[in-house]
C-alpha positions as CSV (number, residue, x, y, z in Angstrom):
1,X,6.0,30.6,-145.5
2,X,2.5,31.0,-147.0
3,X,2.6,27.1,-148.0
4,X,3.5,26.5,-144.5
5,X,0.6,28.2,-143.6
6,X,-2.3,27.9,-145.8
7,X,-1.0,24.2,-146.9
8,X,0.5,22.3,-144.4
9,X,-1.0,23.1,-141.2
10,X,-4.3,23.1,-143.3
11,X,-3.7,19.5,-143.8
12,X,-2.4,19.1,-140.1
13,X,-6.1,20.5,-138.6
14,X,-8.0,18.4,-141.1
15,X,-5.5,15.1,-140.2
16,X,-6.4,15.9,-136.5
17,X,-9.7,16.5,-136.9
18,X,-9.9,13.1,-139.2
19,X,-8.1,11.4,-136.5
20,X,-9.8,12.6,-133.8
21,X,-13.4,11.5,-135.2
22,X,-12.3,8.3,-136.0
23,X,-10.5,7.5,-132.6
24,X,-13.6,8.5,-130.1
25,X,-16.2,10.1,-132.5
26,X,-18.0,13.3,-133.0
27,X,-17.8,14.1,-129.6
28,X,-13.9,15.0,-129.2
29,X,-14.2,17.0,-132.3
30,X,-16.8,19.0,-130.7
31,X,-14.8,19.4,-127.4
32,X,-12.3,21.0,-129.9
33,X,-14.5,23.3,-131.4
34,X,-15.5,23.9,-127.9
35,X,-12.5,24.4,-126.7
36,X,-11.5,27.3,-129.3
37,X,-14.5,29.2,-129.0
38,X,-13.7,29.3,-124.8
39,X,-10.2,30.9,-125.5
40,X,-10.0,34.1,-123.1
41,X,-10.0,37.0,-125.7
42,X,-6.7,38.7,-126.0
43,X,-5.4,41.4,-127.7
44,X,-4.3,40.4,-131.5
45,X,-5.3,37.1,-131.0
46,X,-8.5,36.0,-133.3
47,X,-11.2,34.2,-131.2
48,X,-12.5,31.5,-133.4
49,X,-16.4,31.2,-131.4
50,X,-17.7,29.2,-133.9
51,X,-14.9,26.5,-133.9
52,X,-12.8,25.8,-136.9
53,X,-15.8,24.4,-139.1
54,X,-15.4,26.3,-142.2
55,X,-11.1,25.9,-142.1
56,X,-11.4,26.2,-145.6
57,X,-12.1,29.9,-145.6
58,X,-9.4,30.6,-143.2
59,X,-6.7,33.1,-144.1
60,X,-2.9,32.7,-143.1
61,X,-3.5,35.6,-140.3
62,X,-5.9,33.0,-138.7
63,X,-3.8,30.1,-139.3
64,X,-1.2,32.4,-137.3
65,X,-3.5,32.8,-134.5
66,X,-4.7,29.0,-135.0
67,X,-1.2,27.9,-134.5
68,X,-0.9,30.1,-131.0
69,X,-3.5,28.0,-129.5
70,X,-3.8,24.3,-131.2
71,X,-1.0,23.3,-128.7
72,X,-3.4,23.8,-125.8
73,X,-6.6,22.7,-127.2
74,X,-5.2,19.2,-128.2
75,X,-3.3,19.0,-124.4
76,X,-4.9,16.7,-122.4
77,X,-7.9,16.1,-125.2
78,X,-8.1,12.2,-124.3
79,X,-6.5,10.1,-122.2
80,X,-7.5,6.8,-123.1
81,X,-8.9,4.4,-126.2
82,X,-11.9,4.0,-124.7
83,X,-13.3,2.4,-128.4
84,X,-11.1,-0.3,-128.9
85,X,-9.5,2.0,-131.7
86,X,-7.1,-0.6,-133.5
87,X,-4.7,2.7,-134.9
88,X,-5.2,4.2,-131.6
89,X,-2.7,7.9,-131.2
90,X,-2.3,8.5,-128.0
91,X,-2.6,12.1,-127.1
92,X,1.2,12.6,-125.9
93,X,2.3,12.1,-129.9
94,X,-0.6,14.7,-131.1
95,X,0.5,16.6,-128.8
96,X,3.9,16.8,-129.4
97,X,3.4,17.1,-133.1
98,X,2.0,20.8,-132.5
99,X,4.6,21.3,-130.0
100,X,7.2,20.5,-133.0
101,X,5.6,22.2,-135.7
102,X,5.5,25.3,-133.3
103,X,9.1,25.0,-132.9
104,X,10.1,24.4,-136.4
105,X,7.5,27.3,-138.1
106,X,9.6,30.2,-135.5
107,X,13.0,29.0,-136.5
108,X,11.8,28.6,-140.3
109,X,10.8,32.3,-140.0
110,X,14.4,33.6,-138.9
111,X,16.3,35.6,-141.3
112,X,19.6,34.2,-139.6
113,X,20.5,31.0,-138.1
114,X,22.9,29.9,-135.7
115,X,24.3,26.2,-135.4
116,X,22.2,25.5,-132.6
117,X,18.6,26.9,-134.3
118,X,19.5,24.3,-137.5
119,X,20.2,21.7,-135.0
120,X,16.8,22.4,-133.5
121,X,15.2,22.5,-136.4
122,X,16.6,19.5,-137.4
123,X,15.0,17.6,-134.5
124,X,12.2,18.6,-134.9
125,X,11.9,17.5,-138.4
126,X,12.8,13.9,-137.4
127,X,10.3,14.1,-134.8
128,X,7.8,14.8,-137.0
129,X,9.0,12.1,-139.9
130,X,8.9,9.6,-136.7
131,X,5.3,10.8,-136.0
132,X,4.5,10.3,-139.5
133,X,6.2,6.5,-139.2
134,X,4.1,5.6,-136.1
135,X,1.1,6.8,-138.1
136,X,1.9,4.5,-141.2
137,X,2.9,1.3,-139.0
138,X,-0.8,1.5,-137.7
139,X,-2.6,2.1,-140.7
């Protein structure tokens, strides 16, 4: 699971991030960083105050705790293109991408699997390769 952790949702935080900046600016990336550092502190759960800036000194334990909250920081981020963006994402899709990966990352964690996790994990893999085929037709 470490390359899920350390490799791929790496990437996925720098893609959204990427995106993010290039769909409404500095600003919305900010409201992220924002939006981590207001978490309500909770037992076990790391509370990232200063944002994600340096993500390239997190560990997979914080990638754990990043993944608990991503979900709900990108909910309801934007609403709108409100810069004419030309690959415009629209929230729902970023969204949903977290929810999937949520989904997928538990049931890849299971040390048994019944038919219905594989079918569920199989849905959410073609979600995510459709995600990844929206992106690609806009670029």
């Amino acid at each position: 699971m470490h390359h899920l952790d350390l490799g791929l949702f790496h990437y996925q935080i720098e893609y959204t991030r990427q995106l993010i900046k290039d769909q409404h600016g500095n600003s919305f990336v900010n409201e992220i960083d924002h939006r981590l550092a207001t978490i309500p502190r909770f037992s076990g759960l790391k509370i990232f105050s200063n944002g994600i800036q340096l993500i390239a000194r997190l560990t997979a334990s914080k990638y754990h705790d990043l993944m608990k909250v991503m979900l709900f920081v990108v909910d309801n981020l934007y609403n709108q293109n409100t810069n004419n963006t030309e690959d415009y994402v629209e929230n729902k899709y970023l969204t949903s991408l977290y929810q999937n990966w949520n989904e997928m990352y538990i049931i890849s964690k299971y040390e048994k699997f019944t038919e219905n996790d594989l079918i569920k994990f199989q849905v959410c893999i073609y979600y995510l390769y459709d995600f990844y085929i929206i992106i690609q037709k806009k670029s």
